[in-house]
mmCIF file of the N, C-alpha and C atoms, coordinates in Angstrom:
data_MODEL
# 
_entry.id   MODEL 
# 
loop_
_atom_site.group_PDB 
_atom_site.id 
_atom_site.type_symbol 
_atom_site.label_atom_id 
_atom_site.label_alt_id 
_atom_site.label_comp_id 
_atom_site.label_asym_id 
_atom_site.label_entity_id 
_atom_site.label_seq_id 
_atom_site.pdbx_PDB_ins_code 
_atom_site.Cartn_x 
_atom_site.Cartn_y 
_atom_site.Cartn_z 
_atom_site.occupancy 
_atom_site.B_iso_or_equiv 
_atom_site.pdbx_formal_charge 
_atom_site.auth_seq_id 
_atom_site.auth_comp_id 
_atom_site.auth_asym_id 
_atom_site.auth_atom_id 
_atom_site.pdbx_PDB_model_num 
ATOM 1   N N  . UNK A 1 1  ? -82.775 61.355 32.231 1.00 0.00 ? 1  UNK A N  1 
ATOM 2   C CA . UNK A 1 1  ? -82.426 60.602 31.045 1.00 0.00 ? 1  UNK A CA 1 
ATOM 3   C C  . UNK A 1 1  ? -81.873 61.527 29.956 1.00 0.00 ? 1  UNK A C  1 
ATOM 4   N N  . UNK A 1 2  ? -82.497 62.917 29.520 1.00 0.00 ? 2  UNK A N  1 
ATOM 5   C CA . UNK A 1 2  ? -81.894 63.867 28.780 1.00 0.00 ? 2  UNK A CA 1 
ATOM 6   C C  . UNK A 1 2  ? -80.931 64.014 29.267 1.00 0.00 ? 2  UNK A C  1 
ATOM 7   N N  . UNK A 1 3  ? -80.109 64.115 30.351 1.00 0.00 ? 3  UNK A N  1 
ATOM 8   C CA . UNK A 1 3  ? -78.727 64.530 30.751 1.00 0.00 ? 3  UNK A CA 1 
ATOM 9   C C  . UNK A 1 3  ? -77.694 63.542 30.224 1.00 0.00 ? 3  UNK A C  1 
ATOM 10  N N  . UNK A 1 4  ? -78.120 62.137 30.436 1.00 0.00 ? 4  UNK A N  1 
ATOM 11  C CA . UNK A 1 4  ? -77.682 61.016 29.989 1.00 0.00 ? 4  UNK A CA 1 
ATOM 12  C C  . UNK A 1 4  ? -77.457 61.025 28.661 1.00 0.00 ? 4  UNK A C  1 
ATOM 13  N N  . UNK A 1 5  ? -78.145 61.131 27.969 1.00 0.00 ? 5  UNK A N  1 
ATOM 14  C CA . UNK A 1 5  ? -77.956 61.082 26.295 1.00 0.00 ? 5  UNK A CA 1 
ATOM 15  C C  . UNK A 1 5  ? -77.063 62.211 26.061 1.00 0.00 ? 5  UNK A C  1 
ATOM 16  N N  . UNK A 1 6  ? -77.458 63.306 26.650 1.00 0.00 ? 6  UNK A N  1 
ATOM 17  C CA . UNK A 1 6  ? -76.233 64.221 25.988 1.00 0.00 ? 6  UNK A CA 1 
ATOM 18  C C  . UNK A 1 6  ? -74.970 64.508 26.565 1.00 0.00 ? 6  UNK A C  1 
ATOM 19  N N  . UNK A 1 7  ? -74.736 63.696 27.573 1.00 0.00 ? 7  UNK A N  1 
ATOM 20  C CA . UNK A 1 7  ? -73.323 63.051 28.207 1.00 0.00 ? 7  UNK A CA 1 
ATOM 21  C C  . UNK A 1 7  ? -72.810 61.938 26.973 1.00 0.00 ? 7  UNK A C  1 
ATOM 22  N N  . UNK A 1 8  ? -73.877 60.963 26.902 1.00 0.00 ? 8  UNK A N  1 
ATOM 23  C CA . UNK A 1 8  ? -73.114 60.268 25.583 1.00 0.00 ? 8  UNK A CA 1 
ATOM 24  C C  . UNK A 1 8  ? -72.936 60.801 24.433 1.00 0.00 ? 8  UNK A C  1 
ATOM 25  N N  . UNK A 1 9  ? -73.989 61.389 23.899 1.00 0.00 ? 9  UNK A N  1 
ATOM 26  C CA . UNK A 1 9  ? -73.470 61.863 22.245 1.00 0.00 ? 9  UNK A CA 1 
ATOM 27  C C  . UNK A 1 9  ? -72.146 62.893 22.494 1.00 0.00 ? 9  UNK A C  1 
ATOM 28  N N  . UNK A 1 10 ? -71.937 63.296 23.637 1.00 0.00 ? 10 UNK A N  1 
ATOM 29  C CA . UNK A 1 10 ? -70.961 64.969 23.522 1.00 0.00 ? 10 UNK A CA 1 
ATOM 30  C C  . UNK A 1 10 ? -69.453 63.806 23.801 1.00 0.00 ? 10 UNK A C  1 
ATOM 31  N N  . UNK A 1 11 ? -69.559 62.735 24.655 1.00 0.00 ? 11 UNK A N  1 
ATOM 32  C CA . UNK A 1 11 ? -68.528 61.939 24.460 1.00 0.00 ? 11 UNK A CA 1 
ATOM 33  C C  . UNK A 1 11 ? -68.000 60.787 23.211 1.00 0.00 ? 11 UNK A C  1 
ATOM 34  N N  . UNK A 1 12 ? -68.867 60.872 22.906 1.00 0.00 ? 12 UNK A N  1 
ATOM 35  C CA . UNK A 1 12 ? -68.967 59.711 21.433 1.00 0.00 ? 12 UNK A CA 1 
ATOM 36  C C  . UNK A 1 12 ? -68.577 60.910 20.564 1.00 0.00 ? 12 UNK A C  1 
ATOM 37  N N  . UNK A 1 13 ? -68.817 62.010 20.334 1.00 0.00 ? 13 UNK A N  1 
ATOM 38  C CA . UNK A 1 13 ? -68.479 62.903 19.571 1.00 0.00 ? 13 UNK A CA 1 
ATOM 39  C C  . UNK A 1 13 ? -66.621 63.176 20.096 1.00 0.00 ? 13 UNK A C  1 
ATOM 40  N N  . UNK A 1 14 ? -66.247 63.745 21.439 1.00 0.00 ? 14 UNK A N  1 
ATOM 41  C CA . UNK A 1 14 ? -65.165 63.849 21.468 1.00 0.00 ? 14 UNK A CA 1 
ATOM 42  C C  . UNK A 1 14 ? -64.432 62.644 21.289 1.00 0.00 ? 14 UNK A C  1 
ATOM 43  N N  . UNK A 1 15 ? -64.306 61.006 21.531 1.00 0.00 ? 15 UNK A N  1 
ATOM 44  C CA . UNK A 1 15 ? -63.948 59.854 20.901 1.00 0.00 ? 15 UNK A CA 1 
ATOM 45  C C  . UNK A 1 15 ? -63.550 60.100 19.329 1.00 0.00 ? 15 UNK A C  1 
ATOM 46  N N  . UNK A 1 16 ? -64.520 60.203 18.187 1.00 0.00 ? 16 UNK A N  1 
ATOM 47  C CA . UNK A 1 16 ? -64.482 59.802 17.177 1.00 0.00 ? 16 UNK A CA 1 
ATOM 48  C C  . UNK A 1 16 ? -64.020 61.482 16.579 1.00 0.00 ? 16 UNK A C  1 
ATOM 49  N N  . UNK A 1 17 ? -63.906 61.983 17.068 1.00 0.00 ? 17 UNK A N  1 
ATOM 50  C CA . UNK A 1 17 ? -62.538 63.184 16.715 1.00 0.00 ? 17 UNK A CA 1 
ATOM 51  C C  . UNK A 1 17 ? -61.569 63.419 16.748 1.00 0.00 ? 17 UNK A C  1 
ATOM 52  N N  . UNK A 1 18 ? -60.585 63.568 15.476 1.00 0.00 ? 18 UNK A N  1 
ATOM 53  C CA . UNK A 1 18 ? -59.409 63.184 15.395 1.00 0.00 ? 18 UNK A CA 1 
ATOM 54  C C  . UNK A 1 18 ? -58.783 64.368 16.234 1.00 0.00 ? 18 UNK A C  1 
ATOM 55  N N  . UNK A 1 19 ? -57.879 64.183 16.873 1.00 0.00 ? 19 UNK A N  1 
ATOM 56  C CA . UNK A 1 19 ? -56.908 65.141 17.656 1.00 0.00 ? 19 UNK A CA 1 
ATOM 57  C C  . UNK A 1 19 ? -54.971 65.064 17.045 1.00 0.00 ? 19 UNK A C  1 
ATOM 58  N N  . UNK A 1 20 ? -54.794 65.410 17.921 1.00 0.00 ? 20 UNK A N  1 
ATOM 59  C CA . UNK A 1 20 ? -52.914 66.055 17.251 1.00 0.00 ? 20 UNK A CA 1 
ATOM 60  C C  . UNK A 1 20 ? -52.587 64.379 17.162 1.00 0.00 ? 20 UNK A C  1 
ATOM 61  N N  . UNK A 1 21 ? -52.675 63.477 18.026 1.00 0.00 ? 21 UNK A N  1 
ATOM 62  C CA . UNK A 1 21 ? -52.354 62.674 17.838 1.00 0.00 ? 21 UNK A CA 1 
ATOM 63  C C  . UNK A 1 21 ? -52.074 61.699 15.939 1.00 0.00 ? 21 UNK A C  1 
ATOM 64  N N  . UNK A 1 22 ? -53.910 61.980 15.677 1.00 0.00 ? 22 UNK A N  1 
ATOM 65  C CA . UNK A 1 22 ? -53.949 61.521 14.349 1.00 0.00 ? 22 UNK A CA 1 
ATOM 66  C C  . UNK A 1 22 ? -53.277 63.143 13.076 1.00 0.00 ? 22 UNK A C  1 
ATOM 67  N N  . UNK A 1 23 ? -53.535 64.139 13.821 1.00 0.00 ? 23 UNK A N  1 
ATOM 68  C CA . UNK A 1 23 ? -52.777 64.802 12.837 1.00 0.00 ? 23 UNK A CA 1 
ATOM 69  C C  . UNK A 1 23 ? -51.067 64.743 12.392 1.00 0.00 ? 23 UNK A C  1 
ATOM 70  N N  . UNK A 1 24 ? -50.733 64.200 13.357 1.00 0.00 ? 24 UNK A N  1 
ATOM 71  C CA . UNK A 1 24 ? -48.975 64.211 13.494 1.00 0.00 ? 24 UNK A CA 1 
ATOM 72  C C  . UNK A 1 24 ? -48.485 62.818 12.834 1.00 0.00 ? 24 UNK A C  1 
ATOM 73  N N  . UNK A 1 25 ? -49.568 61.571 12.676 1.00 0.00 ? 25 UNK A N  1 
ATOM 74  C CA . UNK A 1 25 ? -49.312 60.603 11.815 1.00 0.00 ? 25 UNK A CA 1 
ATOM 75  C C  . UNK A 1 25 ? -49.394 60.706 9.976  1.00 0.00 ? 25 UNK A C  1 
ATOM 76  N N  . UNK A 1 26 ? -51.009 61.295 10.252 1.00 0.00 ? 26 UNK A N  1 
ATOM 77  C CA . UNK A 1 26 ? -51.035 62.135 8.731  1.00 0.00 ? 26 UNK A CA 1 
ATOM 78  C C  . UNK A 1 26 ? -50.207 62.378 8.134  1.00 0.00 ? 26 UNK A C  1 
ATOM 79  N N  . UNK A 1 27 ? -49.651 63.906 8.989  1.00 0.00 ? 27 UNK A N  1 
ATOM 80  C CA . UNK A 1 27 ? -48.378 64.643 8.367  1.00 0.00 ? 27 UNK A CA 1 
ATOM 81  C C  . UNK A 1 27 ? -47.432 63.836 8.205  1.00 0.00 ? 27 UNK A C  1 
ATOM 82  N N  . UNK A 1 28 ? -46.865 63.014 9.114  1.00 0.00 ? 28 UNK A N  1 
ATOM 83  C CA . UNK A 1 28 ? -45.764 62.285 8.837  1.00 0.00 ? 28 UNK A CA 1 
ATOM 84  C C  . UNK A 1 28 ? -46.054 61.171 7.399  1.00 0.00 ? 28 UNK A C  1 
ATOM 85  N N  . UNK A 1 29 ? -47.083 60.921 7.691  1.00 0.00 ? 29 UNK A N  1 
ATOM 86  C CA . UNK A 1 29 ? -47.397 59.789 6.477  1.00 0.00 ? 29 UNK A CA 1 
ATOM 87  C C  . UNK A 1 29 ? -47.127 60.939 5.156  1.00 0.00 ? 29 UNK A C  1 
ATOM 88  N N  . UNK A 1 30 ? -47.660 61.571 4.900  1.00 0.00 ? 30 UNK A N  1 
ATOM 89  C CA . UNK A 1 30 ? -47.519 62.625 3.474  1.00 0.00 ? 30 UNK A CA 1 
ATOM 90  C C  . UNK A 1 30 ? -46.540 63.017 2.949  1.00 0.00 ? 30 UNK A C  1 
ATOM 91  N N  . UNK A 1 31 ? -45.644 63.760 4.056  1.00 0.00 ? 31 UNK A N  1 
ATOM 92  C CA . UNK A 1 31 ? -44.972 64.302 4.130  1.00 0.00 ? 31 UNK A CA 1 
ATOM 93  C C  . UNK A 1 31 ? -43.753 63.904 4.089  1.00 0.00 ? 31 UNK A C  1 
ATOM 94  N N  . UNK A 1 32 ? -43.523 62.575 4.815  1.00 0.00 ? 32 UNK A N  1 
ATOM 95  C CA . UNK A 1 32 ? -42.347 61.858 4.459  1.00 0.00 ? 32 UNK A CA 1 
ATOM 96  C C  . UNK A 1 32 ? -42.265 60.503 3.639  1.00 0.00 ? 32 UNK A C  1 
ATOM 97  N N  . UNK A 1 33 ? -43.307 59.544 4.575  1.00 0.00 ? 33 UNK A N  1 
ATOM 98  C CA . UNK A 1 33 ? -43.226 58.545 3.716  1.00 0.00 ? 33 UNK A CA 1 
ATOM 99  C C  . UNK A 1 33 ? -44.513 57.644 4.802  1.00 0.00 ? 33 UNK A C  1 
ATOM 100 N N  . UNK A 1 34 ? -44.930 56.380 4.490  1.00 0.00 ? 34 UNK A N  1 
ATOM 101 C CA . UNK A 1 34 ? -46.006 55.297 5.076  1.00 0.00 ? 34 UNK A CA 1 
ATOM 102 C C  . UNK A 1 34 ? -45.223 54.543 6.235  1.00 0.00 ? 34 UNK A C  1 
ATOM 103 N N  . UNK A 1 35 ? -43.818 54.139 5.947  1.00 0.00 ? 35 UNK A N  1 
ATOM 104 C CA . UNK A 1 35 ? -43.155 53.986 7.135  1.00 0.00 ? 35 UNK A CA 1 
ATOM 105 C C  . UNK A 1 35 ? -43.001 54.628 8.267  1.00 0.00 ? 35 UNK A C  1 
ATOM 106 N N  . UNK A 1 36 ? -42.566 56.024 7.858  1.00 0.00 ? 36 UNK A N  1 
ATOM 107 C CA . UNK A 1 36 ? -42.731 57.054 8.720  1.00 0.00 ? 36 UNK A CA 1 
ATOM 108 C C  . UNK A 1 36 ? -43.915 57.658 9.931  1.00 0.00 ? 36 UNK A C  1 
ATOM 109 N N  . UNK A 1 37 ? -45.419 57.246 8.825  1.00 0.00 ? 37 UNK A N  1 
ATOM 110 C CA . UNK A 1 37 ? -46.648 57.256 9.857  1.00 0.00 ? 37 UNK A CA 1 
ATOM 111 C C  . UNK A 1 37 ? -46.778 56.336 10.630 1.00 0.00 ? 37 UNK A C  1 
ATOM 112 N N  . UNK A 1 38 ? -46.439 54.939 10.240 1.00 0.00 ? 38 UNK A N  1 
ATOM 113 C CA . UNK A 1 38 ? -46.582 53.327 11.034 1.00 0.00 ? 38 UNK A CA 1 
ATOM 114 C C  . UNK A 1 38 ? -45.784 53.615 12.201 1.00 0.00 ? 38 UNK A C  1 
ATOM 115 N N  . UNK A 1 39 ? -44.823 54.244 11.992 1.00 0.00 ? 39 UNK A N  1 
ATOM 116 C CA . UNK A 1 39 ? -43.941 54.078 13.133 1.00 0.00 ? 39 UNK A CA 1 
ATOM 117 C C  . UNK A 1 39 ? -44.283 55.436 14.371 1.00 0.00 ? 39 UNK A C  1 
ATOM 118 N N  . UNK A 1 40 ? -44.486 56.330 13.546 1.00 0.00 ? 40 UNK A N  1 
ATOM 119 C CA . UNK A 1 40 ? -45.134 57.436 14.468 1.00 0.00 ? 40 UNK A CA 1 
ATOM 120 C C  . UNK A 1 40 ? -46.132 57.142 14.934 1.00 0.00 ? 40 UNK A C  1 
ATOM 121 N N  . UNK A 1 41 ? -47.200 56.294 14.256 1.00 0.00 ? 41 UNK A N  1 
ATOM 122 C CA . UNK A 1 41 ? -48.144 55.630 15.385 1.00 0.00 ? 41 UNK A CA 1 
ATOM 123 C C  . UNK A 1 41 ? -47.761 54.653 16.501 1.00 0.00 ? 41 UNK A C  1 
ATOM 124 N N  . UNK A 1 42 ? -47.222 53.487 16.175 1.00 0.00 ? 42 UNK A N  1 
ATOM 125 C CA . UNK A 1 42 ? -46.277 53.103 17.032 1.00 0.00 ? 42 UNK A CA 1 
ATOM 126 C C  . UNK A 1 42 ? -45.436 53.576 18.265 1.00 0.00 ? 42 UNK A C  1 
ATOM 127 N N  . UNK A 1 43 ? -45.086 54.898 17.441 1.00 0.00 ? 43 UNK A N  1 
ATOM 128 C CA . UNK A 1 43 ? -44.435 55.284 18.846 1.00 0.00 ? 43 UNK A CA 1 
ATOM 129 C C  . UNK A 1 43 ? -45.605 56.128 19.971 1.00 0.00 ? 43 UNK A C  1 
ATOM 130 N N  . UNK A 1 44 ? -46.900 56.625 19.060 1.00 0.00 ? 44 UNK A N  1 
ATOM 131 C CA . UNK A 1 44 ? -47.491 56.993 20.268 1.00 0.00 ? 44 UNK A CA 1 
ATOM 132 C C  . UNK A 1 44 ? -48.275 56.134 20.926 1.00 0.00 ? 44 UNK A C  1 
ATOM 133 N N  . UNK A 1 45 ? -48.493 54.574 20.277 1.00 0.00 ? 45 UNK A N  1 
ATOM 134 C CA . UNK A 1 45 ? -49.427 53.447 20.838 1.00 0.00 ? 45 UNK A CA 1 
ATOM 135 C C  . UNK A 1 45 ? -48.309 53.151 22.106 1.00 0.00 ? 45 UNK A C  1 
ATOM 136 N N  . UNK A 1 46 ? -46.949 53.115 21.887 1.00 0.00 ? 46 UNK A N  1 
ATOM 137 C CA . UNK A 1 46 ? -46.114 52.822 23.100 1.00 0.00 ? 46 UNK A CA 1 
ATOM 138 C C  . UNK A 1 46 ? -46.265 54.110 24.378 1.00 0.00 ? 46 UNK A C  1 
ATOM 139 N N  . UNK A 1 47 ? -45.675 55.066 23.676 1.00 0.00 ? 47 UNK A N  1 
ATOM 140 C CA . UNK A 1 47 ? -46.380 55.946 24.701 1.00 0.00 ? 47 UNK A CA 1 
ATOM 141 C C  . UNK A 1 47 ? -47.265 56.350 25.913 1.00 0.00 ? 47 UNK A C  1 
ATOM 142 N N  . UNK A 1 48 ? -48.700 55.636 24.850 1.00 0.00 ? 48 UNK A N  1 
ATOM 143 C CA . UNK A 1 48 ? -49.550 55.685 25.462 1.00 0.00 ? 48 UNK A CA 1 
ATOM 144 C C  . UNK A 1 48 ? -49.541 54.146 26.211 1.00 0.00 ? 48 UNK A C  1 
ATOM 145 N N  . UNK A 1 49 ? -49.333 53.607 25.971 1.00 0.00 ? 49 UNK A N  1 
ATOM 146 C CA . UNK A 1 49 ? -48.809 52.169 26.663 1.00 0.00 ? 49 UNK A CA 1 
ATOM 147 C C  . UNK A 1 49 ? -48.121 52.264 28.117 1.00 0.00 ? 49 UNK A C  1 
ATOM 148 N N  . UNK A 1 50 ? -47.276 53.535 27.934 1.00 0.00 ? 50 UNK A N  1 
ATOM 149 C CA . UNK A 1 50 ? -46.101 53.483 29.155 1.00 0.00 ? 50 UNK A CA 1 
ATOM 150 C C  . UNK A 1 50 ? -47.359 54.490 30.298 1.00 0.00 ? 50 UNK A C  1 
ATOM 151 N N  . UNK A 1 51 ? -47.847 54.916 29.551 1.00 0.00 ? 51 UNK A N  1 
ATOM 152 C CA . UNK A 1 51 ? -48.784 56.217 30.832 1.00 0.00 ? 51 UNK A CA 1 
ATOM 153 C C  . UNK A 1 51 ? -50.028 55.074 31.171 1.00 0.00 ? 51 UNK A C  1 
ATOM 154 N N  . UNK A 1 52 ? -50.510 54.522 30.426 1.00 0.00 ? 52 UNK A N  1 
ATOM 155 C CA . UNK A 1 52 ? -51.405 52.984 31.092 1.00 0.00 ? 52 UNK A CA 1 
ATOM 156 C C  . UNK A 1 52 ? -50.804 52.560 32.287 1.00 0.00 ? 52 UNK A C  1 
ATOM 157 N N  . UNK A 1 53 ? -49.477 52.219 31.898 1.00 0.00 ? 53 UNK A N  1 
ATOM 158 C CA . UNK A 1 53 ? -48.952 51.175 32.551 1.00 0.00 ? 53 UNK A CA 1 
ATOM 159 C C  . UNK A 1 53 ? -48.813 51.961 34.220 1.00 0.00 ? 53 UNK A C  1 
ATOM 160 N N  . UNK A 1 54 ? -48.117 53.039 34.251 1.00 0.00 ? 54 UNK A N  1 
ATOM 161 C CA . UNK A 1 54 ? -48.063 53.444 35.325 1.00 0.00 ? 54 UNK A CA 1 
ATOM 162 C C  . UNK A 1 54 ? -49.028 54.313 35.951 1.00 0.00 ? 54 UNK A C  1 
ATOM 163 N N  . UNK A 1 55 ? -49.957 54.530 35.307 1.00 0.00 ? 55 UNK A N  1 
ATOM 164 C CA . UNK A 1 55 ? -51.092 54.915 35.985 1.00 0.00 ? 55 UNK A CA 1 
ATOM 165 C C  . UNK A 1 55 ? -51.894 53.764 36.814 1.00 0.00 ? 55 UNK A C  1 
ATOM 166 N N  . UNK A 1 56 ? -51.832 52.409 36.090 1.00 0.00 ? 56 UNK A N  1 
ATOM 167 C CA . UNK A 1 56 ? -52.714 51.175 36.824 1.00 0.00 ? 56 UNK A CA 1 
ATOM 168 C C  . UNK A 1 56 ? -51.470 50.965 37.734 1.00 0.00 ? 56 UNK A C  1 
ATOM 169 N N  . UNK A 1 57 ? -50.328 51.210 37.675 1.00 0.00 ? 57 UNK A N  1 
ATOM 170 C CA . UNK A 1 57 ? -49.456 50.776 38.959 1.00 0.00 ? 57 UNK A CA 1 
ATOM 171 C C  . UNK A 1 57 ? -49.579 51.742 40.322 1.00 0.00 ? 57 UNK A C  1 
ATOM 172 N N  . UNK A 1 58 ? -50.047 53.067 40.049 1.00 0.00 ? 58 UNK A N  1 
ATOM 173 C CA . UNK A 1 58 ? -49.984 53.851 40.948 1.00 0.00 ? 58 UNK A CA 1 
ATOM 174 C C  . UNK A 1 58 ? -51.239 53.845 42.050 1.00 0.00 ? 58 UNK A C  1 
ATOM 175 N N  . UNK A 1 59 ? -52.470 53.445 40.830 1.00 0.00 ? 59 UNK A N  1 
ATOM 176 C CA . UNK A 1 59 ? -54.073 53.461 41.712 1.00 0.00 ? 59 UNK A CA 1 
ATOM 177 C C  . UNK A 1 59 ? -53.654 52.133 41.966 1.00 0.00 ? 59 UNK A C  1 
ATOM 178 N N  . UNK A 1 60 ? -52.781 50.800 41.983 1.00 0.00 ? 60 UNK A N  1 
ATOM 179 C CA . UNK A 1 60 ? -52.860 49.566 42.551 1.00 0.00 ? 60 UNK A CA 1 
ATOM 180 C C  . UNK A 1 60 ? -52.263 50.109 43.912 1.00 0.00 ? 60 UNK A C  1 
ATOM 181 N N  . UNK A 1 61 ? -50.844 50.674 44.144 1.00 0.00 ? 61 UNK A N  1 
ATOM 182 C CA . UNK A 1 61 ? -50.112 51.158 44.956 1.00 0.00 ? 61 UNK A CA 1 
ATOM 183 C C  . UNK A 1 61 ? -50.954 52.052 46.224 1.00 0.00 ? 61 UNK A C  1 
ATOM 184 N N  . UNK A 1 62 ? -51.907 52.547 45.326 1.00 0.00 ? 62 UNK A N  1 
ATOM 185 C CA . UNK A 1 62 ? -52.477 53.271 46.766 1.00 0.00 ? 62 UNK A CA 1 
ATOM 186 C C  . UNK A 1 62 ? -53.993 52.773 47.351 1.00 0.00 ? 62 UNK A C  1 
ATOM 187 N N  . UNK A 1 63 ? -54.505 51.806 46.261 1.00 0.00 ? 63 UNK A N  1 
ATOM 188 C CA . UNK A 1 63 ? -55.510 50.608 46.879 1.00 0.00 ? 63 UNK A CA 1 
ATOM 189 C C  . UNK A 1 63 ? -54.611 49.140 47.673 1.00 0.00 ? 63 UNK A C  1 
ATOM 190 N N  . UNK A 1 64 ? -53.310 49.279 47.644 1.00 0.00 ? 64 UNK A N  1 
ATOM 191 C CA . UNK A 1 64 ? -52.744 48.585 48.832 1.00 0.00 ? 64 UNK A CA 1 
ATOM 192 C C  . UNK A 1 64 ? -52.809 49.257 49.792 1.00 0.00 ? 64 UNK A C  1 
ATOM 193 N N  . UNK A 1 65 ? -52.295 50.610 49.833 1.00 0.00 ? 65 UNK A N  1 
ATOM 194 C CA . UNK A 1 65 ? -52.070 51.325 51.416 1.00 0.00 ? 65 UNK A CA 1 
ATOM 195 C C  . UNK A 1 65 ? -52.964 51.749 52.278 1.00 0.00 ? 65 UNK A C  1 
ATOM 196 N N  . UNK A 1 66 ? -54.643 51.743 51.457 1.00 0.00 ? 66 UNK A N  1 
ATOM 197 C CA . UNK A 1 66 ? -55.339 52.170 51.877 1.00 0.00 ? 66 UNK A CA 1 
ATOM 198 C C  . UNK A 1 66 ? -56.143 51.296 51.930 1.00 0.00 ? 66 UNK A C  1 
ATOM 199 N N  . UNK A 1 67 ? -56.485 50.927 53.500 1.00 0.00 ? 67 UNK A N  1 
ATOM 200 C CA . UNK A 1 67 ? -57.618 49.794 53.917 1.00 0.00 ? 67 UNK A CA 1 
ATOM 201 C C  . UNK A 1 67 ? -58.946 50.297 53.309 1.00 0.00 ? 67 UNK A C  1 
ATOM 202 N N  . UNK A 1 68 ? -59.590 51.600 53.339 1.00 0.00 ? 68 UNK A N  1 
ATOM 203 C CA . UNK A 1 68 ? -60.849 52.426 53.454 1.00 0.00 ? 68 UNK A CA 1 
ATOM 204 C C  . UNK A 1 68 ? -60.868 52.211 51.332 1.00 0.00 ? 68 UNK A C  1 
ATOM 205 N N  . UNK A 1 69 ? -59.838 52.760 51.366 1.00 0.00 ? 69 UNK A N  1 
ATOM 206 C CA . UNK A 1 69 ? -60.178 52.871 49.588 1.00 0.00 ? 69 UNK A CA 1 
ATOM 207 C C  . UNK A 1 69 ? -60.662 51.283 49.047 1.00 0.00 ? 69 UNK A C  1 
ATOM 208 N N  . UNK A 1 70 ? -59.391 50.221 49.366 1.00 0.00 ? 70 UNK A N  1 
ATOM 209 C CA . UNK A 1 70 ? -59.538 48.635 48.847 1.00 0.00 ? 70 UNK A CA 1 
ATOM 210 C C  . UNK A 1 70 ? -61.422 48.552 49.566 1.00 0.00 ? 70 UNK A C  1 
ATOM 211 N N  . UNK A 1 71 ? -61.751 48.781 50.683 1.00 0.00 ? 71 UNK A N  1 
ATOM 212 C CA . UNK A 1 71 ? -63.002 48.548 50.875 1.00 0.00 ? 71 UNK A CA 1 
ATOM 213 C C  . UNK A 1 71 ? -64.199 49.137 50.146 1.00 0.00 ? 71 UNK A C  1 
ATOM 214 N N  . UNK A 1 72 ? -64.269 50.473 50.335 1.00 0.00 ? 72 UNK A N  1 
ATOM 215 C CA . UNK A 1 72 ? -64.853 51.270 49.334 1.00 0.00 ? 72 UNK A CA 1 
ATOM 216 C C  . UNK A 1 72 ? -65.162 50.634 47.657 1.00 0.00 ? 72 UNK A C  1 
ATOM 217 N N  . UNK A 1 73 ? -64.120 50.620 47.297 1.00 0.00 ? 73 UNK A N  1 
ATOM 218 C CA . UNK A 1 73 ? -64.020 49.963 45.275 1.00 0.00 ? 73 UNK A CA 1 
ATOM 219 C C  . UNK A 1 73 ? -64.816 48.865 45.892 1.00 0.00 ? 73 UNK A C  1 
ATOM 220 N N  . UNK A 1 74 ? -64.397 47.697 46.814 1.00 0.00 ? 74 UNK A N  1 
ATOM 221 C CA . UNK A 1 74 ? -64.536 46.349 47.085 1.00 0.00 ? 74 UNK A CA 1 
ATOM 222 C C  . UNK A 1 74 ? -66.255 46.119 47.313 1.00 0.00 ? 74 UNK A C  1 
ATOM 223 N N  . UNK A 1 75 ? -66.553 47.255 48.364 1.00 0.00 ? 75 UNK A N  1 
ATOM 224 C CA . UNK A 1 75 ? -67.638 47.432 48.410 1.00 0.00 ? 75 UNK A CA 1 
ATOM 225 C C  . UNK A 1 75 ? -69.056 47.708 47.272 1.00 0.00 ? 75 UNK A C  1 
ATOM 226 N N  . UNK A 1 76 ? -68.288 48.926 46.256 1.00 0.00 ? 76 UNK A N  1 
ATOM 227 C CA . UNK A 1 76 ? -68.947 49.233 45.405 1.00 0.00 ? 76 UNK A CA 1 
ATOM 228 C C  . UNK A 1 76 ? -69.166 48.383 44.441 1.00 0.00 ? 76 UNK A C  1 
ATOM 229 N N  . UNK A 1 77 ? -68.045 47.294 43.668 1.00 0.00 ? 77 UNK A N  1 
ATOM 230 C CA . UNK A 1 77 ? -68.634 46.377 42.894 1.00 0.00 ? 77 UNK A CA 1 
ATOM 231 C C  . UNK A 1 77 ? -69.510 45.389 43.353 1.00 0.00 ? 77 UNK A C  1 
ATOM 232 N N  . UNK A 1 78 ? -69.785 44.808 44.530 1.00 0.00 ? 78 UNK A N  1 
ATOM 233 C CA . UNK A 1 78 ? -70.002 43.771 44.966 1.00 0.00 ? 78 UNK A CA 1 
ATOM 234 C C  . UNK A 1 78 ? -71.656 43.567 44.190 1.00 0.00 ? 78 UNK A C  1 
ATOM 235 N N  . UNK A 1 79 ? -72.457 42.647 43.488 1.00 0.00 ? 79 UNK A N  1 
ATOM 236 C CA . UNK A 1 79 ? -73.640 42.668 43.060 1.00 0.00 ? 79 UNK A CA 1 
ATOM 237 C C  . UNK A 1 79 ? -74.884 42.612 44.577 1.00 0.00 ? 79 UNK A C  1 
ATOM 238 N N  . UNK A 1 80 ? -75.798 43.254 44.030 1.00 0.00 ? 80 UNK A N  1 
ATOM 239 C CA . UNK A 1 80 ? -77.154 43.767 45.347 1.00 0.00 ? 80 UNK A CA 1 
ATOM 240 C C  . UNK A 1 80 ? -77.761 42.520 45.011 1.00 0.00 ? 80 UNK A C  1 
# 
């Protein structure tokens, strides 16, 4: 259970820490203008939108090809 808790707090801690991401909106917000940050967020919410997108297309792509994997996941959710 101690391992557990400090798996969560050390991840809840890296979560709620700002990284380059929020520094590069900042700057842009200050530095140029509020439009400028909206949209620089924007462009990394798309971004990050496009690496979603093809990451869930790629693990769909290879839970088609693979009988053992689709069983495996299939297996593992199933309720005991």
């Amino acid at each position: 259970m101690t391992e557990l808790i400090a798996v969560v707090t050390i991840t809840l801690l890296a979560v709620i820490s700002p990284g380059p991401d929020f520094a590069t909106v900042t700057r842009n917000s200050l530095m140029l203008s509020r439009r400028a940050g909206v949209l620089t967020a924007l462009g990394i919410g798309l971004g990050i939108l496009v690496h979603i997108t093809y990451t869930l297309n790629g693990v769909d792509l290879l839970i088609q090809q693979s009988l053992w994997l689709f069983n495996t996941i299939n297996w593992s959710v199933l309720p005991i």
